[in-house]
TORVONU-13582 format. One line per 5 residues: their letters; for each residue x, y, z of N, C-alpha, C, O. Coordinates in steps of 0.001 Angstrom, whole numbers, padded with zeros to 6 digits, m for minus. Layout:
REM residues N
A) X:Y:Z:X:Y:Z:X:Y:Z:X:Y:Z; ...
This chain:
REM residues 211
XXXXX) m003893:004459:017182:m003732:005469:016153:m004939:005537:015222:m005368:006634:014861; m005461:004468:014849:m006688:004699:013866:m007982:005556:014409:m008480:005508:015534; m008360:006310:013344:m009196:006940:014023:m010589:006962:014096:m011363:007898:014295; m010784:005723:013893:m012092:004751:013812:m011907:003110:014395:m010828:002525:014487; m012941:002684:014670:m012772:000959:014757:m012267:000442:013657:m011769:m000675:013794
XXXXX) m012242:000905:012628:m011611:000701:011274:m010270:001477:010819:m010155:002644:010444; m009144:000319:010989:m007808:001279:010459:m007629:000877:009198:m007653:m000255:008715; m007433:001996:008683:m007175:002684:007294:m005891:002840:006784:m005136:003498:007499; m005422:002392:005694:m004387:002482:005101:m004273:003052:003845:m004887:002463:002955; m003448:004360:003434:m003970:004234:001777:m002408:004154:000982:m001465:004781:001465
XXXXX) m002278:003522:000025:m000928:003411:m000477:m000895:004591:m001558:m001830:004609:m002359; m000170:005318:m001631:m000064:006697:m002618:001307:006968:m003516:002479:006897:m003147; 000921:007207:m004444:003074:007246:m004993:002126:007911:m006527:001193:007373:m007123; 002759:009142:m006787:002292:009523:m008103:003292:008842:m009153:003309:009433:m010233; 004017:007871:m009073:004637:007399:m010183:003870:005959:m010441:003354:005240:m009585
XXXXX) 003938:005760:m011774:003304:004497:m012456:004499:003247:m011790:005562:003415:m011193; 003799:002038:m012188:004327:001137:m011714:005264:001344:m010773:006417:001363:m011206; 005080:001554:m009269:005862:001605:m007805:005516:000540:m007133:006243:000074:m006256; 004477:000076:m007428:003957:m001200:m006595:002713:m001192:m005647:002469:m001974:m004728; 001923:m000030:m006127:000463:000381:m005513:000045:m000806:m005156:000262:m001139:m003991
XXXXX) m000565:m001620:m005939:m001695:m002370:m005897:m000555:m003880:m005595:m001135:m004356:m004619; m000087:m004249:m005699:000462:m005331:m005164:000840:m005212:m003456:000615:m006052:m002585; 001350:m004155:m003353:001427:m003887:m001922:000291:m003876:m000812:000372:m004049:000404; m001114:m003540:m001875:m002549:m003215:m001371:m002980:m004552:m001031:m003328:m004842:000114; m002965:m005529:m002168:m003574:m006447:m002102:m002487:m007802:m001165:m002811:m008835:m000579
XXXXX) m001530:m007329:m001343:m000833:m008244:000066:m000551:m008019:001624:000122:m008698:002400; m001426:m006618:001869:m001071:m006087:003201:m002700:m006357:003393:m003011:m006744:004519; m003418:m006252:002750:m005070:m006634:003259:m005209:m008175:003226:m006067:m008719:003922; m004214:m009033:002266:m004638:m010318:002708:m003686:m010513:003631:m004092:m011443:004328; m002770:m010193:003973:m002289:m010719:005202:m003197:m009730:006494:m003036:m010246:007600
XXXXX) m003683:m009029:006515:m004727:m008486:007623:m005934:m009366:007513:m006645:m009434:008516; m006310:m010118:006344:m007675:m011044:006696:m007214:m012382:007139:m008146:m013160:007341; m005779:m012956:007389:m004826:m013971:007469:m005082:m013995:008900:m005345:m014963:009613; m004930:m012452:009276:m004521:m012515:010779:m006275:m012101:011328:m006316:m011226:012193; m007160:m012475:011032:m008675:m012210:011286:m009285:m011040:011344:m010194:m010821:012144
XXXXX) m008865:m010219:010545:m009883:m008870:010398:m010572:m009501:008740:m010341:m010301:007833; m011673:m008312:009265:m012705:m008174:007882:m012186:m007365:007191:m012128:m006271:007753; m011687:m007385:006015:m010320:m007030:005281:m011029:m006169:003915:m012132:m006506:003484; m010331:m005158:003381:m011386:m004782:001852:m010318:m003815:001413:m009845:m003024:002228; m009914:m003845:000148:m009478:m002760:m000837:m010144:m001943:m001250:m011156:m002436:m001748
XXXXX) m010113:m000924:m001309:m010893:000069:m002174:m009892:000666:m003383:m008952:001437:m003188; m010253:000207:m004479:m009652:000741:m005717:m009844:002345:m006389:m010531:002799:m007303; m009124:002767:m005686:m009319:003922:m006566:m008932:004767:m008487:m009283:005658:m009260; m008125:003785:m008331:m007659:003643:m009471:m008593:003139:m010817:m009049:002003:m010948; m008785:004425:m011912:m009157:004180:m013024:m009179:002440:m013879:m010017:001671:m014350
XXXXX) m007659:002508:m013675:m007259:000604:m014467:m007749:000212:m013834:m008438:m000611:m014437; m008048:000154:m012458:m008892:m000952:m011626:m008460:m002200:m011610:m009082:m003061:m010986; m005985:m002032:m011053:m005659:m003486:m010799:m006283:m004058:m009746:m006223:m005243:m009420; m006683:m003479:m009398:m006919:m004364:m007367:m008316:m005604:m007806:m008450:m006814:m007626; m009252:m004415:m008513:m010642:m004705:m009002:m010059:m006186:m010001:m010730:m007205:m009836
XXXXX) m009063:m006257:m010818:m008796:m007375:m011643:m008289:m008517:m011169:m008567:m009690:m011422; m007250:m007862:m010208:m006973:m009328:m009294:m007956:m009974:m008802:m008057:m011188:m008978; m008733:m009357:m008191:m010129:m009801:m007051:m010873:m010900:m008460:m010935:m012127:m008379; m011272:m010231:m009438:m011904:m010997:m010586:m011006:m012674:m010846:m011416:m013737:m011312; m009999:m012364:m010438:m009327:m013954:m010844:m009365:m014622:m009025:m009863:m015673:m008620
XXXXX) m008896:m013921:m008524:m009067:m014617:m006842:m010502:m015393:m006845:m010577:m016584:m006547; m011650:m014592:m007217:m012564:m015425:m006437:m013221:m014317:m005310:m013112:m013104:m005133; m014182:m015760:m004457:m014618:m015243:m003764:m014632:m015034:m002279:m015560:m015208:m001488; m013024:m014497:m002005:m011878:m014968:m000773:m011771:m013435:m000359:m012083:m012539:m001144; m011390:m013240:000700:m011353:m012268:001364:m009680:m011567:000908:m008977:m012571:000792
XXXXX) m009050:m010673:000700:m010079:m009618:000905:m010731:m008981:m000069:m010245:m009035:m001199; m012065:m008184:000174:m012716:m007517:m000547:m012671:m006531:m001107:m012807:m005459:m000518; m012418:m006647:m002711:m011842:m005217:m003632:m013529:m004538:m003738:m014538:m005239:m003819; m013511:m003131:m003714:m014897:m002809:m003711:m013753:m000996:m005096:m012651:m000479:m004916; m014565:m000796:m005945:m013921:000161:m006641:m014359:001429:m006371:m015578:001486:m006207
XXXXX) m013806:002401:m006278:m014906:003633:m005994:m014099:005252:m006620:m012984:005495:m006159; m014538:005982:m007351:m013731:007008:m007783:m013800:008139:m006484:m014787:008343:m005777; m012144:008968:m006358:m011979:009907:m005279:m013023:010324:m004510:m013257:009976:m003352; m013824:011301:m005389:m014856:011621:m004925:m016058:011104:m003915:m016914:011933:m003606; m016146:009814:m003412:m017452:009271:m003392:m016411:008241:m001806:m017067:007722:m000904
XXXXX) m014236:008137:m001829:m014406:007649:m000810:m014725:007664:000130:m015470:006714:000369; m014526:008444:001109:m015412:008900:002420:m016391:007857:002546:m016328:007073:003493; m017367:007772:001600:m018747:007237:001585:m018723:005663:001595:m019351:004918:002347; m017924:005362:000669:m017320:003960:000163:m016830:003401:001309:m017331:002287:001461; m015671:003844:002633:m015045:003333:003440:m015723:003228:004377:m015402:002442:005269
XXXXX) m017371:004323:004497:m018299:004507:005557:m019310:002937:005279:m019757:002248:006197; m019430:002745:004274:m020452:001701:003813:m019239:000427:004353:m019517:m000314:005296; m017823:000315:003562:m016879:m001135:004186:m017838:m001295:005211:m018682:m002189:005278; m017548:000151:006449:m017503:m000559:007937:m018584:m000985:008325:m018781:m001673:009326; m019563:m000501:007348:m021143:m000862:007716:m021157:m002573:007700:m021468:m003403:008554
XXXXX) m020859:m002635:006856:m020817:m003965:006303:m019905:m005008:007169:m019903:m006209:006898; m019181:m004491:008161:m018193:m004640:009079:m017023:m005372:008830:m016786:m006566:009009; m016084:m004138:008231:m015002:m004226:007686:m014359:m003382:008521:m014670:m002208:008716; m013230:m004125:009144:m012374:m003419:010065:m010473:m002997:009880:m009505:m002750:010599; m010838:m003141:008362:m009112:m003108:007985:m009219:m002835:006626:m009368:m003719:005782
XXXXX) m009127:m001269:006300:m009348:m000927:004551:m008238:m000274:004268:m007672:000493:005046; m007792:m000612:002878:m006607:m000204:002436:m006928:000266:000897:m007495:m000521:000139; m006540:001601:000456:m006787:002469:m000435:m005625:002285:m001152:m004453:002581:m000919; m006260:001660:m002203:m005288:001857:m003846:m005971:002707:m004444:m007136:002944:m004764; m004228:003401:m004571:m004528:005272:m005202:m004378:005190:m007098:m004224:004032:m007487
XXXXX) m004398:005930:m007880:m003603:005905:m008970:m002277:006977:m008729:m001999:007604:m007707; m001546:006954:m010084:m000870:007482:m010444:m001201:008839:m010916:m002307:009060:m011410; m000005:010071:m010754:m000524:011422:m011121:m002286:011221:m010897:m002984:010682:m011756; m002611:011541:m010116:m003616:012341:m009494:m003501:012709:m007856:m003506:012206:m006733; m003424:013608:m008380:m002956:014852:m006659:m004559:014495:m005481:m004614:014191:m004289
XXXXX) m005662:014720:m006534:m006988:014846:m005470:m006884:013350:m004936:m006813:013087:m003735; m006883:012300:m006054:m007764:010758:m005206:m005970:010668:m004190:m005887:009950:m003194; m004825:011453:m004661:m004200:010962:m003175:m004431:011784:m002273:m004197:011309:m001162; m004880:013076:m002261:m005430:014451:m001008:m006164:013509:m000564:m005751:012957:000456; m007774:012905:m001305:m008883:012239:m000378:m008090:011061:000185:m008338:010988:001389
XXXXX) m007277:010154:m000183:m006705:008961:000656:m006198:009321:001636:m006514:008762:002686; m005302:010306:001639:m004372:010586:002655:m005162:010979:003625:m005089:010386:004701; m006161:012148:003440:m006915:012651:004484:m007781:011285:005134:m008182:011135:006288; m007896:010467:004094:m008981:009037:005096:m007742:008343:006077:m007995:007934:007210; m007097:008310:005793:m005996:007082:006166:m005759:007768:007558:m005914:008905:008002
XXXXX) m005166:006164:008211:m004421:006161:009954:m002940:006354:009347:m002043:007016:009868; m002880:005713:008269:m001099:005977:007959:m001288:006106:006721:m002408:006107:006209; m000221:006228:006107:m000107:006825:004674:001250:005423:004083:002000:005333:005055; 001664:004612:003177:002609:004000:002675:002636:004689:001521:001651:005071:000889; 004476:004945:001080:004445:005357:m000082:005631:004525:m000687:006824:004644:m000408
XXXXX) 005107:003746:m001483:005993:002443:m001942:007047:003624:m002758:007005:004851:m002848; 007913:002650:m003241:008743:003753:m004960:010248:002504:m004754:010558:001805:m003789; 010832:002648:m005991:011569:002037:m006600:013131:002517:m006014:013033:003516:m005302; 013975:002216:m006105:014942:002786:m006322:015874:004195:m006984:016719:004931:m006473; 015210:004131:m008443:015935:005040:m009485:015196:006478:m009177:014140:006839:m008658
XXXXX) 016253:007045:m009739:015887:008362:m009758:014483:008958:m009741:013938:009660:m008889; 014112:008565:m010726:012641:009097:m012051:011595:008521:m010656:010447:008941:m010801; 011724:007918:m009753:010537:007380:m008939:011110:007932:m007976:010159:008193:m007239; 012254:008385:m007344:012431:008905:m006335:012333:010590:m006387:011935:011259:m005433; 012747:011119:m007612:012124:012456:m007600:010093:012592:m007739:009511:013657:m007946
XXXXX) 009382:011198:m007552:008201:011435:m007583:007455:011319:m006278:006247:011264:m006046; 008648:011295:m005386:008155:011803:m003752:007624:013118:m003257:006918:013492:m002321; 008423:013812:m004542:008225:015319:m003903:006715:016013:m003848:006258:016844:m003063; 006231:015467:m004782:004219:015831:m004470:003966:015431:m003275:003202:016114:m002593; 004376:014582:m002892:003807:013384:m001713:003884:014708:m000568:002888:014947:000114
XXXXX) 005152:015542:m000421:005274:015450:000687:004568:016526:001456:004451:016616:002678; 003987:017559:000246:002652:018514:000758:001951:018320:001336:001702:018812:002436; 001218:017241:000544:m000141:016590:000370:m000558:015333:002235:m001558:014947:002841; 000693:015226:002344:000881:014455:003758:001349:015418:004996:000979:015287:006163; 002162:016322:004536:002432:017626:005786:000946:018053:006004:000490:017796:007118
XXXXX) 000048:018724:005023:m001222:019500:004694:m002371:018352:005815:m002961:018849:006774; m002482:017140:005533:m003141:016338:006294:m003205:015735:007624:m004104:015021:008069; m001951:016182:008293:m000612:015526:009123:m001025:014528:009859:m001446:014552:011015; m000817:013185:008763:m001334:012122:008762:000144:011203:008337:000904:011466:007405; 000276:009998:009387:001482:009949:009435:001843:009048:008340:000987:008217:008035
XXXXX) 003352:009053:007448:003744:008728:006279:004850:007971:006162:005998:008409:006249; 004544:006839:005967:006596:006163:005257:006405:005867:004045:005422:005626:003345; 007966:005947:003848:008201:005121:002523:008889:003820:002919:009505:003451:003918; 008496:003177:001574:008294:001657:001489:009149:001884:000207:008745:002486:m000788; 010271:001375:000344:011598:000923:m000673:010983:m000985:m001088:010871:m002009:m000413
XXXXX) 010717:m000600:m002611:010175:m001663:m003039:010854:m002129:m004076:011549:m001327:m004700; 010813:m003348:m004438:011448:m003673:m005875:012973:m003701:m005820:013783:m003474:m006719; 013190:m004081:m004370:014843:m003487:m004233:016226:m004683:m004718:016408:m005769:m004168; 016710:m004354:m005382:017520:m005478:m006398:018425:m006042:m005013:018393:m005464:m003927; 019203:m007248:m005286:020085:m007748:m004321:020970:m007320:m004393:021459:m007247:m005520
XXXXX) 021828:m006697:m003073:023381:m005802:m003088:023111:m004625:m003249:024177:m004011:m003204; 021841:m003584:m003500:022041:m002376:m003723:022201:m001685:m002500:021181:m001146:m002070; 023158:m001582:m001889:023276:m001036:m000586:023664:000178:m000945:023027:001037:m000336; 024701:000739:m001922:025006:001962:m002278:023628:002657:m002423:023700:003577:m001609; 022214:002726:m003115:021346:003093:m003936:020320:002875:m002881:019589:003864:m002824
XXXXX) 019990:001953:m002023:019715:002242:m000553:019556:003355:000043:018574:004084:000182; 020932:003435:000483:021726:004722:001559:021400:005898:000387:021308:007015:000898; 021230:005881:m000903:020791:007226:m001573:019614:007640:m001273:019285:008731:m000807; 018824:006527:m001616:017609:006716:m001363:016374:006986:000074:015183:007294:000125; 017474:006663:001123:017363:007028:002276:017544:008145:002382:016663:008684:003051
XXXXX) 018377:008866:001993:019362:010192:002328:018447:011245:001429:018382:012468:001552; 017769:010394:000497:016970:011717:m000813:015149:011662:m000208:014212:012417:m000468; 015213:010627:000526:013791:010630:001567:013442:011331:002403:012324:011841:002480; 014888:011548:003618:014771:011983:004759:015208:013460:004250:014997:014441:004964; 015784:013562:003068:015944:015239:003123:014985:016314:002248:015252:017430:001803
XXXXX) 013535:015361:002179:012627:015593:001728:011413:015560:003368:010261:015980:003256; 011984:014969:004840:011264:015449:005351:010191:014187:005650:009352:014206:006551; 010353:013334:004913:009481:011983:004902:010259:010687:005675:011461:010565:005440; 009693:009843:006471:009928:008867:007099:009919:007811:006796:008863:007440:006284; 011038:006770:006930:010704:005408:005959:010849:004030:006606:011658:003578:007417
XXXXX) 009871:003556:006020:009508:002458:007058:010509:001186:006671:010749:000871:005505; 011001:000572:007722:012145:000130:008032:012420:m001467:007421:013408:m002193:007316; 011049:m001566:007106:010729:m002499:005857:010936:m002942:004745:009881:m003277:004207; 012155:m003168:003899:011673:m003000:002683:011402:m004331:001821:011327:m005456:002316; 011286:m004070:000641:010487:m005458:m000345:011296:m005646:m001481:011548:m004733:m002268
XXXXX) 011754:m006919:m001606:013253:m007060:m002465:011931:m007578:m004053:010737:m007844:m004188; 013050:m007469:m004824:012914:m007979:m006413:012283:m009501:m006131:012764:m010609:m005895; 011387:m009129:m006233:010984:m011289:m005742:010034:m011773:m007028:009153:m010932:m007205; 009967:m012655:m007786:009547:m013297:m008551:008214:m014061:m007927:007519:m014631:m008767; 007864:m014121:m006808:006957:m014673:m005943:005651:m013436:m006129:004475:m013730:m006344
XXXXX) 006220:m011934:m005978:004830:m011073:m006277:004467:m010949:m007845:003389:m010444:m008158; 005298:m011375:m008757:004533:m010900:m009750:003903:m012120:m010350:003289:m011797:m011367; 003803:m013812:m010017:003739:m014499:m010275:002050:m014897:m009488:000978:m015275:m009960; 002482:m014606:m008230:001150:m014707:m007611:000108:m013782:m008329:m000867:m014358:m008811; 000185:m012489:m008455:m000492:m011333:m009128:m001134:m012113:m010079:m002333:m012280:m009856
XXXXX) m000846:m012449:m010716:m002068:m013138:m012071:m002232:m014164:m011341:m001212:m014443:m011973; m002466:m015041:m010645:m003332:m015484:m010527:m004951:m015323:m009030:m005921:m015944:m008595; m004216:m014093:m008870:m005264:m013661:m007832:m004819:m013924:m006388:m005610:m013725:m005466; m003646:m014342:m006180:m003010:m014924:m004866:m002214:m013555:m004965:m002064:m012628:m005761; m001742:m013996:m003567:m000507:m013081:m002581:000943:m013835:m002829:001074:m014975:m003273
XXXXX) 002141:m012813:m002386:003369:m013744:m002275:003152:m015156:m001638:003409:m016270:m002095; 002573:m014757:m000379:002775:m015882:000640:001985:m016744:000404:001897:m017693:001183; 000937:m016643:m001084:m000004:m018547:m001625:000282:m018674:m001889:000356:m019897:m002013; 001242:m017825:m002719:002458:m018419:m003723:003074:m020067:m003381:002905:m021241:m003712; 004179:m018900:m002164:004993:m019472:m001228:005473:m019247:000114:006521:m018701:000457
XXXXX) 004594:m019725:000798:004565:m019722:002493:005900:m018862:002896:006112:m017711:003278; 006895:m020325:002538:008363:m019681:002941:009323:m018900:002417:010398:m018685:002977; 009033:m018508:001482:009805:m017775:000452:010215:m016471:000994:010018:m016428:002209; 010610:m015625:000611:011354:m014721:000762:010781:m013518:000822:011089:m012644:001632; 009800:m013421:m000159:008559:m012636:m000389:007622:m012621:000714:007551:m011672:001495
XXXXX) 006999:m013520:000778:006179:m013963:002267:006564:m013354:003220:005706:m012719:003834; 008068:m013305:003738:008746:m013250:004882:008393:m011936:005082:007538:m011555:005882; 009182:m011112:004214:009246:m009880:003942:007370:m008751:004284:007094:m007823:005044; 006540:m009565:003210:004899:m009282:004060:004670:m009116:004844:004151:m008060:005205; 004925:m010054:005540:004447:m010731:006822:005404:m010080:008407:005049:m010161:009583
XXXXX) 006636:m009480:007834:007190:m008281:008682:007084:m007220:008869:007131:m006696:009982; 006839:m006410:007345:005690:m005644:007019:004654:m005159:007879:004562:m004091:008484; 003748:m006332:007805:002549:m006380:008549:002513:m006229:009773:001630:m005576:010330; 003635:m006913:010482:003955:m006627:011961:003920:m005428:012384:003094:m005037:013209; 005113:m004472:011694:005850:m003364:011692:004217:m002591:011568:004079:m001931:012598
XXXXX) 003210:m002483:010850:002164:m002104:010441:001418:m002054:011779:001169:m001047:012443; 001104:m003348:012056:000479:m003279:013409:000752:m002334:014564:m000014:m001427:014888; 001797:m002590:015105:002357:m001708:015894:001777:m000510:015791:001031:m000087:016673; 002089:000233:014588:002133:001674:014676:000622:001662:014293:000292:002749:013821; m000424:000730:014358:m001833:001336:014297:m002401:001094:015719:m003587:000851:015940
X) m001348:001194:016741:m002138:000421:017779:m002125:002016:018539:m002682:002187:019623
């Protein structure tokens, strides 16, 4: 599926805190885990990806920052540099830096929460990914224990928006926001934890569909 020696990922969700950049920075270190030359590209103004990387060190993978405009160029230079696995952290409300991601990307992830207020912020998404037809899931993140009712909503308010959701999802874990400051992933956190697990199936599920 990728449409380069380099598969491309860009994570997109016009709502604030969905889980952009945590999702970014644990799906590229588990792609440099499993031996690719691994790199974030931050697109994002705050520049979380760019801050984590500042406390990580000097460990793979590689946050490189670059505004909308200029990715193309930015993801052309990764591969120069021979980077074979880039993953695009988008911001929030901005329609263009997610048009340019989406159009770079082999797949599209669109993390989001449960509640309402983040699930009515699919509906930009789903232009902007028809317009590119570049293929798209959602990624049910942050998902509390037992919400099976709010689940099945959120399934049902996905698919009748036309969008596909990846079969994955990422529970309430105390393991990602703990690792996050200090520049680690769930799984340096904790190998076995719950969080980890969850990545690291993720990632599988990921593979597959870039092959």
């Amino acid at each position: 599926m990728a449409k380069s020696d380099t598969a491309t990922i860009a994570i997109v969700s016009q709502k604030g805190g969905s889980g952009k950049t945590t999702l970014a920075v644990n799906i590229a270190t588990r792609a440099a885990q499993a031996g690719h030359q691994s790199c974030v590209v931050d697109t994002d103004p705050q520049a979380s990806a760019a801050a984590w990387s500042d406390w990580r060190g000097d460990f793979l993978p590689v946050v490189v920052t670059s505004p909308p405009a200029r990715l193309i160029r930015t993801i052309d230079s990764a591969r120069k540099q021979g980077m074979d696995f880039v993953v695009i952290d988008t911001p929030p409300h901005a329609d263009a830096a997610a048009r340019e991601a989406i159009k770079a990307a082999d797949i599209v992830l669109i993390p989001t929460r449960l509640r309402a207020f983040d699930l009515a912020a699919l509906e930009p998404i789903v232009d902007l990914v028809a317009m590119a037809k570049t293929p798209a899931f959602v990624v049910f993140n942050a998902v509390p224990a037992g919400a099976k009712v709010l689940t099945a909503y959120a399934e049902q308010f996905a698919k009748g928006l036309g969008l596909s959701i990846c079969p994955i999802m990422l529970g309430e874990r105390a393991d990602f926001h703990r690792s996050s400051a200090k520049g680690e992933t769930a799984a340096e956190a904790d190998p076995q934890g719950k969080a980890a697990k969850e990545v690291d199936k993720l990632w599988k599920w990921l593979r597959k569909k870039l092959v």
